[in-house]
LODREN-164093 format. One line per 10 residues: for each residue x, y, z of C-alpha. Coordinates in steps of 0.25 Angstrom, whole numbers, plus 5000, padded with zeros to 4 digits. Example, Ala and Ser with C-alpha at 12.3 -4.5 7.8 and 13.67 -1.06 7.14 Angstrom:
2
5049/4982/5031 | 5055/4996/5029
// end
This chain:
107
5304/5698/5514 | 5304/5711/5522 | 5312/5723/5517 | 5321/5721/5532 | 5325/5706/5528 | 5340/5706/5523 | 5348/5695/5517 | 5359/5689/5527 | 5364/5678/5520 | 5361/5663/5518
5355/5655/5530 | 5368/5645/5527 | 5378/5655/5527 | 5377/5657/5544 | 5381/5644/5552 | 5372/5639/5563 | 5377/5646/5577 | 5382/5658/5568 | 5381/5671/5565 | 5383/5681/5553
5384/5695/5553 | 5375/5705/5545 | 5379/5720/5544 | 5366/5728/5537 | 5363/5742/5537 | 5373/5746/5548 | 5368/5734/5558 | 5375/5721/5561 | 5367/5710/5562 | 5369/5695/5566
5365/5684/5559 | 5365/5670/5567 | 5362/5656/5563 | 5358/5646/5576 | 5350/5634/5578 | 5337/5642/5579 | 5340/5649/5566 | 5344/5663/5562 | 5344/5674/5571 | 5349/5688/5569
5353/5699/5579 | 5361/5712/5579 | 5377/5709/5575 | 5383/5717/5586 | 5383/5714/5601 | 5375/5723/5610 | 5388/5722/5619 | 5399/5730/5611 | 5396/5726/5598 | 5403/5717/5594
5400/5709/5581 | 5390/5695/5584 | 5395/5691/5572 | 5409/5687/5578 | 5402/5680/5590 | 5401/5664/5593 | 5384/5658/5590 | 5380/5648/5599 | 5368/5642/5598 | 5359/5657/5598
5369/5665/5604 | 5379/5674/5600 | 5392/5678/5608 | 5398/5691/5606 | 5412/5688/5602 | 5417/5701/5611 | 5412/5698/5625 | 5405/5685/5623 | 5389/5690/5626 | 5380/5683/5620
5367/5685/5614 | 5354/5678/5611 | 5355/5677/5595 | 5338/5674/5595 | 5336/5686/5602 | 5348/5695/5605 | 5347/5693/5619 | 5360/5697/5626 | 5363/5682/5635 | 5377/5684/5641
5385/5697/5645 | 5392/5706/5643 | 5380/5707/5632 | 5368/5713/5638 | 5359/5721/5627 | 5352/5711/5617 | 5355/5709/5603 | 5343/5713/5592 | 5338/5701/5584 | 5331/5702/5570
5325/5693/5562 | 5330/5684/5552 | 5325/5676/5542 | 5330/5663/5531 | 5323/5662/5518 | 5328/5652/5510 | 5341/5649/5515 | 5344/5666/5516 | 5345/5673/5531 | 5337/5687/5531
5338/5698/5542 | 5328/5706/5546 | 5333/5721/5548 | 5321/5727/5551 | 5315/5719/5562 | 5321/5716/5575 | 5316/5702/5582
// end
């Protein structure tokens, strides 16, 4: 395992169509479980940042629970305004049972 791979928590411990926040080195990060596995991207919205930890999963998006914009949790894409600037995504990974996050290396 790389140096940047940090310990989140156990794969069971995040609900499918949910999210868990992260707090590392001064950085918010969110974790999100969805039907196309684990996904992680920056834990505040580009908008006014606002935790994404507080916000409502559907499926692979995330709604900012201030102003309702919503991002694309695979890729960070803003979808719906007033969001406009794109979330950054990194890498995450399960290895027997246990959801890692990669620090380092941005998707």
């Amino acid at each position: 395992m790389s140096e940047n791979w940090i310990r989140i928590c156990a794969a069971d411990e995040i609900d499918e169509e949910d999210v868990k926040r992260f707090d590392h080195d001064g950085k918010t990060y969110c974790i999100y479980n969805t039907p196309e596995g684990f996904f992680a991207t920056d834990g505040l919205c580009t908008h006014e940042d606002q935790h994404l930890s507080d916000g409502f999963v559907f499926d692979t998006v995330i709604e900012c629970p201030l102003h309702q914009g919503s991002f694309d949790i695979r890729t960070g894409e803003a979808l719906t305004a007033p969001v406009c600037i794109n979330l950054e995504t990194w890498p995450v990974k399960v290895e027997e049972g246990t959801i890692f996050l990669s620090v380092g290396d941005k998707t």
